[in-house]
N, C-alpha and C positions, 0 to 999 in steps of 0.2 A: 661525488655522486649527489644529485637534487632526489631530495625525499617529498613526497607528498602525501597528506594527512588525509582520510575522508572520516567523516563520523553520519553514522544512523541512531537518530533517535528516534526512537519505533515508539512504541503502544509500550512494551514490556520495559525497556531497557535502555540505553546509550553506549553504543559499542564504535571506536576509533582503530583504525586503523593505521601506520605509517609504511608505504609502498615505496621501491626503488621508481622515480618518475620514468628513466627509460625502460626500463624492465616489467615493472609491475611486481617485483619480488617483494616478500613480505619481511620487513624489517622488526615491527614491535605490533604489539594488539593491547587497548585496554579496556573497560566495561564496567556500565554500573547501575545499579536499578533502577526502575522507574517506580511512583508510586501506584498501588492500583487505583481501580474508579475509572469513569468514563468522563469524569469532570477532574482536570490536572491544574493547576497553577502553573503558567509559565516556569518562574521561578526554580520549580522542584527539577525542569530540564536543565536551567543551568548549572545548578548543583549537580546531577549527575553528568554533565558534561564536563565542570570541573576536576569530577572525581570520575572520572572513565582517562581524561589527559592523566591526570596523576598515574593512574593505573599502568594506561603505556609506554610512562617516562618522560612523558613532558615533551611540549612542541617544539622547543629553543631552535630548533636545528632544520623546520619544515620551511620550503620553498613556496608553497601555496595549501590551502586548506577545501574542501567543501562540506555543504551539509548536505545531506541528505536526509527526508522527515517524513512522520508518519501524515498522509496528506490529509483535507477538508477541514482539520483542528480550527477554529475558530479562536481568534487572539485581538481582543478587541482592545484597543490602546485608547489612554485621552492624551489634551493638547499636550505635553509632558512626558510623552512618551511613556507614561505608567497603566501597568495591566489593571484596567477597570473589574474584570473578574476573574473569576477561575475561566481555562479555555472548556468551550465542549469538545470531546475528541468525535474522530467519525463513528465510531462505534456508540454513540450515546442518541438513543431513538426517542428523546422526548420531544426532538422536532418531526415526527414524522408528520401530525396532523397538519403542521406550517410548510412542508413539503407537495403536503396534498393541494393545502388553500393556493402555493404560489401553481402549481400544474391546470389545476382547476381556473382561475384568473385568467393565464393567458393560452390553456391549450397544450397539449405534450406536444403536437406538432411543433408549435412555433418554438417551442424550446428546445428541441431538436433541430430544427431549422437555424436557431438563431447561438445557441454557445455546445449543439453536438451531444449534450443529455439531456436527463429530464431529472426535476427536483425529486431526491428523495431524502431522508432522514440524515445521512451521511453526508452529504453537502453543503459546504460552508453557506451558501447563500439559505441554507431551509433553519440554520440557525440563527442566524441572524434576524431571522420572521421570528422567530423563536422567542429571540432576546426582545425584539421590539415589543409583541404583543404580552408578555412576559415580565419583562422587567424595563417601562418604558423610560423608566428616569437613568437606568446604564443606559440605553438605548442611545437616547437623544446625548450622552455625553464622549459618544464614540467618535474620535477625531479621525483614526487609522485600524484598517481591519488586515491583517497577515495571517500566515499561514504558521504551525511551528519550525517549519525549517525556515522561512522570510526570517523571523525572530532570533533563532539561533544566530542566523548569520546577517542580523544586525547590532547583535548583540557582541559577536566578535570582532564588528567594526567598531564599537566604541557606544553603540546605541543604547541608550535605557535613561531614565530621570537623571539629569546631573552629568548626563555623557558626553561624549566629545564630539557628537553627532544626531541631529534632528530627526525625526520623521520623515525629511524628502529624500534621506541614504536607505529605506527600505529596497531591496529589491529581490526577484523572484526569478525564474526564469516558465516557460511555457507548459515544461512538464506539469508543475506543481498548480499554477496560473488555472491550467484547464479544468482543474476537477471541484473550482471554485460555484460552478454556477453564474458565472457573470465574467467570465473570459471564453473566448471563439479559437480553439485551437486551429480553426481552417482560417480566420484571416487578422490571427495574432493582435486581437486589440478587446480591451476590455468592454464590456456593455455597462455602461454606468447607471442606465434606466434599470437594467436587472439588481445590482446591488441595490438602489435605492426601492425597488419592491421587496427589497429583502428587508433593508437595514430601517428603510423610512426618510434616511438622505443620504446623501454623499458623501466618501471620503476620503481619505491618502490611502492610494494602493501601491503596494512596491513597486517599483519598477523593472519592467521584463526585459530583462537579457537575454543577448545569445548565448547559445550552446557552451561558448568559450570565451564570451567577456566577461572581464573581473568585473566585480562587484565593488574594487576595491581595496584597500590594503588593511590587513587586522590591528584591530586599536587599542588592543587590551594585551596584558600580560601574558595572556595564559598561549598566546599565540608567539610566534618570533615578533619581533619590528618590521615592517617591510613587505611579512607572506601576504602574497596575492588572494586576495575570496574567490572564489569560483561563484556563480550562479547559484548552484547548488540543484536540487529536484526533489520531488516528490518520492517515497519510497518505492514505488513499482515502474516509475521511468529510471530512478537507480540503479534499481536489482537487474533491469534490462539492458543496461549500459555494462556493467559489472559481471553479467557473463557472454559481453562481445553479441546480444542477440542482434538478427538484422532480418531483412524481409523475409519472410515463409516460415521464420520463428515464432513457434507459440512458448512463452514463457508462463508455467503452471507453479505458484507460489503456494506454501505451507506455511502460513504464519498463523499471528491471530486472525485475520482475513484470509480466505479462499480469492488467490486472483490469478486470474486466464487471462491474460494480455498478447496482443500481435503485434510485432511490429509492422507498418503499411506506411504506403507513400498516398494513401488517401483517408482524409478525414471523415470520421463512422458518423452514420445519423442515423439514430432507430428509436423513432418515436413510442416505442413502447417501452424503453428506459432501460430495459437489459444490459446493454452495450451502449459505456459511457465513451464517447468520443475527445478522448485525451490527446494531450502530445506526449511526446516524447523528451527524451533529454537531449536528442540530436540533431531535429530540427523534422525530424518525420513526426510521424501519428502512432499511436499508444491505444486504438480500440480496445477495451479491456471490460473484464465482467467480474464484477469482485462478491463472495458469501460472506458471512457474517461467523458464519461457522468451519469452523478449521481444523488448527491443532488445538485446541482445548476439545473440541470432540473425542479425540484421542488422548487427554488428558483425563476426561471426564470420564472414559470409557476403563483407564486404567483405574483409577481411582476410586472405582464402584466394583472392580474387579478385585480390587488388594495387589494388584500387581505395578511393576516399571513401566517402563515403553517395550524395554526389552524382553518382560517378561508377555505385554501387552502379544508383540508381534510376535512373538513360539506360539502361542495362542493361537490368533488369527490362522496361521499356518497350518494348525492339525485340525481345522473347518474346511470341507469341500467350497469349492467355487461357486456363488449362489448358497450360500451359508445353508442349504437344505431349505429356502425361500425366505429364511427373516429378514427381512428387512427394514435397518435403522434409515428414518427421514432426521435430522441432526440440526432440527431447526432449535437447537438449546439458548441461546440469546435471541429469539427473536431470526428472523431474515431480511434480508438484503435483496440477492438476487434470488429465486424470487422474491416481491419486496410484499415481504408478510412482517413487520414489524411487531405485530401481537401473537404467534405464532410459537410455536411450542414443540417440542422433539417427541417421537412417539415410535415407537414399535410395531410392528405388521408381521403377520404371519405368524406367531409363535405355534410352535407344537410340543410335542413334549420331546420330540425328536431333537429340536430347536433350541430348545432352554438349557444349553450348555454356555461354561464361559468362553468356550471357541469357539462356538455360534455363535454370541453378544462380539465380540472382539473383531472377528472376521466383517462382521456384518457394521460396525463403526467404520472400517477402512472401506468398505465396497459404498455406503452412504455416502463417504466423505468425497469419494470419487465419480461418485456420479453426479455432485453438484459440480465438480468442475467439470465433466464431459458434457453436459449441458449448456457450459460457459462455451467449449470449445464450438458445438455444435451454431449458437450466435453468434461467434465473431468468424464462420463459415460464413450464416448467412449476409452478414455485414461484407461479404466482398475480400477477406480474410485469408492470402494466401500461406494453407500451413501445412506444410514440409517436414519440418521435424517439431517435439516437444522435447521444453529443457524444464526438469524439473528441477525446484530449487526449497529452502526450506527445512526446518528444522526435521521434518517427518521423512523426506528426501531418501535420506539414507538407510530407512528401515530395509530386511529382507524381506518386510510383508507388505510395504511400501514397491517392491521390486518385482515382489509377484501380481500384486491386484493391480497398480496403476496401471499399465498395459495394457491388461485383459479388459478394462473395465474402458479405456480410453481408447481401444483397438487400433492403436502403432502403438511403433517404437518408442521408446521414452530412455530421453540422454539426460544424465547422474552426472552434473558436471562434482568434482571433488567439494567436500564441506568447504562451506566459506560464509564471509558476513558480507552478501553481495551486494547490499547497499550499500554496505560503506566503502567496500571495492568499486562499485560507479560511481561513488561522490572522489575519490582516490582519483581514479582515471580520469574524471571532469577536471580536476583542478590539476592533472599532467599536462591535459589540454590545454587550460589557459594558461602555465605555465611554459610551453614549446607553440601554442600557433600551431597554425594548421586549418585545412579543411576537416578532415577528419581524425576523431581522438585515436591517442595512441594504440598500438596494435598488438594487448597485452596476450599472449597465449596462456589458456589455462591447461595444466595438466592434469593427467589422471582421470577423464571421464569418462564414464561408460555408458553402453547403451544394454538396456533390458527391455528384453521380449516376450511375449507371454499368448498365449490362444484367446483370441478373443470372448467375452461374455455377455454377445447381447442380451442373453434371458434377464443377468442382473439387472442392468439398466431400462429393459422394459417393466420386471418387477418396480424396481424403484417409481419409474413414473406414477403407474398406477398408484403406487400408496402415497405418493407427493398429491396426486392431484385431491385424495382422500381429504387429506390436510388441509388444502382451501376448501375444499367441501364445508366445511367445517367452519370454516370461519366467517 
C-alpha cells in the first residue's frame, strides 16, 4: 500500500495528515500550534511541522508529500537563503495604505486586466510596497520573495542556509502563484514589472509547476529518502481539491478567513477588487471572495457570552430567525471584503426585546453568513456557475450552523463529514504526482449531508442596510 502525506499550515496550526494514495483512506493525523501574531517567523512553521510529523508517527514510510499553506504570507529571503524577517501573514493590514498607493499608480482596471485582482492589504505584492517604503535596507537585501507553503516545501527539499539546495529549487505551483499580486492566473506567467513596483527590484521566484509535477525529491530527514514533493497550493485551492469540488461548486470556508471560492474554467476580472481571480490546484480558475472575519466571530461571540461553541449554538437556536432585527456587522479585525481595513464591529437594532444572549449569539451566525452570501452573490456576478454549496470549516458542523446557513444563503448547503481539507488536497496532490494522470485521484468522501432551511431575505436585507451604515462612517 503507497501512503501519501499532505500537511496545512494555516494561520492557527500545522496539521499532517497520511492517506491510503489509492483509496484516500485515513491512515494517521498529527498537529501542532502555530504561534499567534500577524507577523510569524518562518522558522516557528518548521518547528511546528517538525512536531505535527512527530505527532503523526513519522513520515519513514510516505511515497510523496505536499504542502499545502496559508496563502499571500510574505517570506523574504537573502543571497543565502536566510529569512531576512519575520513573514507578514495575509491577515496583518499594515500594508493597507501600500495597497492603496500600488492600485492608485496604475489603476484597478489594469490590475485586473493584467494578474485578475486588485492590491489590497492581504497581498503579497502590497507588502512588499510595505517592506520597501518601510524597512528599505531589508528591502534592497531581498534576493528571493516565496510564499509559506513555496518555504515549507523548499525546505523539505533540503533548502535553508548551509542546505543541500540553492534558491533556484524554490517552487510553487499556480494556485498559491496567483494570489501573489504579480502572477496572471489566465496566461500562467509571472509580471516581474509588478513585483518590482512592489518590491523596488527584481528577484527569484519559485518556479511554477503543474498540477502534478514534482517538485522534486525530500532532502531532509524528517521526510523518507526518495518521497516525491508535489507542487503543493495555497490553502483554498487545497480545501477545494480535498473535497473533490469541480464546476458549479461553490466552496464556503469557516476558518480564520471567510472564503466563497468557485470552481470555473474561466478566469475572474472584477476591477472593483471583490473577486480575486485565482487558480486553482488543477489547472482551472479559483474566483474567490475571502472576509477577514470568521470563526473567531463566533469565538468572540462565545467568549463575551461565558459560554463553548456548543453552548454558543443552543443559544443561537432559542432566537427566532432575524434575531427580532439585531443585527451583528463582525467587522472585528478590521475588513477584507469589503475592504474597510480600519473598520470596526458594531451592533444595530438593539431593543430591549433584543438584548438577550440568544439574540447577540443568533445574530453573530446570521452576520457571519451574510458576509459570505454577499461573496456568493459576486462570484454570480463574475460569471460563476453555482449549483450546489459545500461547506467546510471548523464552524461547519454546528446545529445553528445547519439551521442559519441556508436560510440566510437561500439553497441547499452540503456538510461534507469533518475533515482537515487542506491537508486532504495537499494528500490527494501528491497521489497525483505519485500515479500520473490527467486528472487526480477519485477519492470519495463519506458521510455528507445536505441541510435545508426557508429562506431569510429580511436578514440579509437587514444586514446590508447596517453594513452600509459602517462605511457611512468611515
Amino acid at each position: 500500500m503507497a501512503l501519501v502525506a499532505g500537511i496545512d499550515s494555516s494561520t492557527q496550526s500545522c496539521k499532517v495528515v497520511v492517506r491510503d494514495a489509492a483509496t484516500g483512506a485515513l491512515v494517521r493525523t498529527g498537529r501542532a500550534a502555530h504561534p499567534d501574531g500577524t507577523e510569524v517567523h518562518p522558522d516557528r512553521w518548521w518547528d511546528a511541522l517538525q512536531a505535527a510529523v512527530a505527532d503523526a508517527g513519522g513520515l519513514d514510510d510516505v511515497d510523496a508529500v505536499s504542502v499545502g499553506g496559508q496563502q499571500h504570507g510574505m517570506v523574504a529571503l537573502g543571497e543565502a537563503g536566510q529569512v531576512l524577517r519575520p513573514a507578514l501573514l495575509w491577515n496583518d493590514t499594515r500594508s493597507a495604505a501600500a495597497a492603496a498607493d500600488l492600485t492608485r499608480e496604475r489603476g484597478a482596471e489594469a490590475w485586473a486586466d493584467d494578474v485578475g485582482l486588485v492590491p489590497v492589504a492581504s497581498f503579497t505584492v502590497s507588502k512588499l510596497r510595505w517592506l520597501r517604503d518601510h524597512e528599505p535596507d531589508v528591502a534592497a537585501k531581498v534576493a528571493a520573495v516565496c510564499l509559506p507553503h513555496d518555504w515549507l516545501t523548499w525546505r523539505l527539499a533540503g533548502g535553508g542556509p548551509g542546505g543541500s539546495v540553492g534558491l533556484d529549487a524554490l517552487v510553487t505551483d499556480r494556485g498559491d502563484a496567483s494570489g501573489t499580486g504579480y502572477f496572471s492566473a489566465a496566461t500562467g506567467e509571472y509580471r516581474r514589472d509588478l513585483l518590482e513596483a512592489g518590491l523596488g527590484h527584481d528577484a527569484i521566484l519559485p518556479r511554477v509547476l503543474g498540477p502534478a509535477e514534482s517538485g522534486g525529491a525530500a532532502g531532509v530527514d524528517l521526510v523518507r529518502s526518495g518521497a516525491l514533493l508535489g507542487p503543493g497550493s495555497g490553502d483554498n485551492a487545497a480545501a477545494a481539491l480535498g473535497v473533490g469540488a469541480r464546476p458549479g461548486d461553490v466552496v464556503v470556508s469557516i476558518g480564520t478567513s471567510g472564503v466563497v471560492s468557485g470552481i470555473s474554467d474561466v478566469a475572474a476580472n472584477d476591477p472593483s477588487g471583490v473577486v480575486a481571480g485565482f487558480a486553482d490546484a488543477t489547472g482551472r480558475f479559483l474566483p474567490l471572495v475571502c472576509t477577514l472575519n470568521a470563526a473567531r466571530v463566533l469565538d468572540a461571540t462565545a467568549r463575551l457570552l461565558g459560554v463553548d461553541h456548543d453552548g454558543l449554538a443552543r443559544l443561537a437556536l432559542q432566537a427566532p430567525a432575524g434575531a427580532d432585527g439585531l443585527v451583528l456587522v463582525p467587522y472585528l479585525e478590521g475588513e477584507r471584503t469589503p475592504n474597510l481595513p480600519d473598520a470596526t464591529g458594531s451592533l444595530h437594532g438593539l431593543t430591549l426585546t433584543s438584548t438577550t444572549p440568544a439574540h447577540l449569539a443568533r445574530a453573530a451566525f446570521e452576520g457571519l453568513f451574510c458576509g459570505l452570501a454577499a461573496g456568493i452573490d459576486a462570484l454570480v456576478e463574475q460569471g460563476v456557475d453555482v449549483r450546489r454549496v459545500v461547506l467546510v470549516g471548523g464552524a461547519a458542523a454546528s446545529p445553528a450552523t445547519h439551521a442559519i446557513a441556508p436560510a440566510v444563503l437561500g439553497c441547499p448547503v452540503v456538510v461534507p463529514p469533518p475533515s482537515e481539507y487542506v491537508a486532504d488536497g495537499a494528500a490527494r496532490q501528491a497521489a497525483w504526482v505519485l500515479g500520473g494522470g490527467a486528472e487526480p485521484p477519485q477519492w470519495q468522501l463519506q458521510g455528507e449531508q445536505t441541510v435545508t432551511a426557508d429562506a431569510t431575505p429580511q436578514v440579509r436585507e437587514r444586514y446590508a442596510v447596517a453594513a452600509d451604515k459602517v462605511v457611512d462612517r468611515l
